[in-house]
C-alpha positions, 0 to 999 in steps of 0.5 A, a space after each residue: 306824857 312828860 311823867 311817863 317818859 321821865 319815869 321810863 328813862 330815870 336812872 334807878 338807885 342802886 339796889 342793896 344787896 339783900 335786894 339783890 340776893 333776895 331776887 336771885 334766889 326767888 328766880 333759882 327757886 322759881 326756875 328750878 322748881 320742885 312743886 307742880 304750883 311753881 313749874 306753873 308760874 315759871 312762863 318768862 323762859 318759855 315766852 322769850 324763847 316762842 319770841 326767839 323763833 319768831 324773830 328769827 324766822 321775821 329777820 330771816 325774811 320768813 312769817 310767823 302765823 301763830 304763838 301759843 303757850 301750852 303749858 308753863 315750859 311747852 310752847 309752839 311757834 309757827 311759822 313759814 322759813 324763807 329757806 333751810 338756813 333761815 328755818 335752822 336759825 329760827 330753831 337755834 334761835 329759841 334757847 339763845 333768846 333767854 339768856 341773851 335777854 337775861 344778860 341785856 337787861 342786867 347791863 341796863 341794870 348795871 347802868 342804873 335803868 331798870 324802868 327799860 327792862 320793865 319797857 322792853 318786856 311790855 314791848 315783847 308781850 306787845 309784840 307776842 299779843 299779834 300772833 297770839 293764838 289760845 287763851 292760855 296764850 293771850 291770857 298769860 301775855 296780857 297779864 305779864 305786860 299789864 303787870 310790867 306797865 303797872 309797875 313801870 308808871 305807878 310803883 314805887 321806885 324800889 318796886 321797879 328795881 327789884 322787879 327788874 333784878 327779879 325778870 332778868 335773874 329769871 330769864 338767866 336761870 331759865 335759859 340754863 336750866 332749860 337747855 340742861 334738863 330740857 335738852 341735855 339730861 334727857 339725852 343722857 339718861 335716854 329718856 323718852 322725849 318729845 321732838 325738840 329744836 334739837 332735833 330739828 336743828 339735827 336733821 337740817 344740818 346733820 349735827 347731832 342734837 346733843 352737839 346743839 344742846 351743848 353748844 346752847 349750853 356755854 352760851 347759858 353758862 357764859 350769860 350766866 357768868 356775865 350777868 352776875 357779874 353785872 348785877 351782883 353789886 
């Protein structure tokens, strides 16, 4: 028990940069991906931003009956608001979710504890695996914390770190590219598109659904800014 906890709180060596860099581009690669086989791994985004809906919509005071990912960017969360304010703070919460996770797990990074954002990201799956509900669902979870703990408790210490540099560039490519061209571009080539949080933020409030877009879109962009600042060396 002493070794699990010593290996959770150990200060990690700083990386070199060649780790570092190698992670970033790993994660723009992933999260801007160009092939069907990439768009297909790339789920950390779309779990930490189901996971923002259903804190929110907990901390609101409401009920989350059920997660489920349905595809690699598709997922839903349902849950009960406990009115209209708490039910427009659950949808804004889901694209603030990755990029703020981004950017705390690189101050943990910057503070030398890459075991913690492998911890925290098994403690979410945890969280996720309550109301989890499909196969794909609680398959996809399972994996991903399994993977976490695996390499918290039995890898090697430079093993860790670069895994942790990799899951906190990712949330942080994510949550821009997601707000961008999931939110944004659509709108302004007036594609066709599914109902978004967006939009539900725009007829709770009578905001336009771009104006939420791009209001997501500088919180991305400062993440963005401030985790490189704290995880480039």
């Amino acid at each position: 028990m002493l070794d699990v906890a010593d290996r959770i709180t150990a200060v990690s060596p700083a990386p070199e940069l060649s780790v570092v860099a190698a992670t970033a581009a790993i994660a723009l690669v992933v999260a801007w991906p160009r092939s069907r086989w990439l768009q297909m791994i790339n789920v950390l985004g779309t779990l930490t931003h189901e996971f923002g809906h259903a804190a929110a919509a907990v901390l609101s005071g409401g009920g989350v009956q059920h997660i489920q990912l349905t595809g690699s960017k598709s997922g839903h969360t349902r849950h009960v608001p406990s009115g209209r304010f708490a039910h427009a703070l659950t949808a804004f919460a889901g694209y603030c979710f990755p990029p703020l996770l981004g950017l705390g797990a690189a101050q943990l990074l910057a503070d030398g504890y890459a075991a913690w954002v492998l911890t925290g990201g098994f403690a979410l799956c945890l969280l996720v695996l309550f109301a989890a509900r499909g196969t794909r669902t609680v398959i996809t979870v399972l994996l991903i914390g399994v993977l976490f703990a695996v390499v918290v408790l039995f890898a090697w210490s430079w093993l860790v770190v670069a895994l942790a540099y990799l899951v906190a560039w990712l949330l942080i490519a994510t949550g821009f590219e997601g707000v961008l061209m999931d939110v944004l571009v659509p709108r302004m080539r007036s594609r066709a598109m599914k109902r978004d949080d967006a939009d539900t933020l725009a007829e709770l409030t009578r905001v336009p659904a771009f104006v939420w877009g791009l209001g997501w879109l500088v919180l991305a962009s400062w993440c963005t800014w401030q985790g490189a600042i704290r995880l480039w060396p």
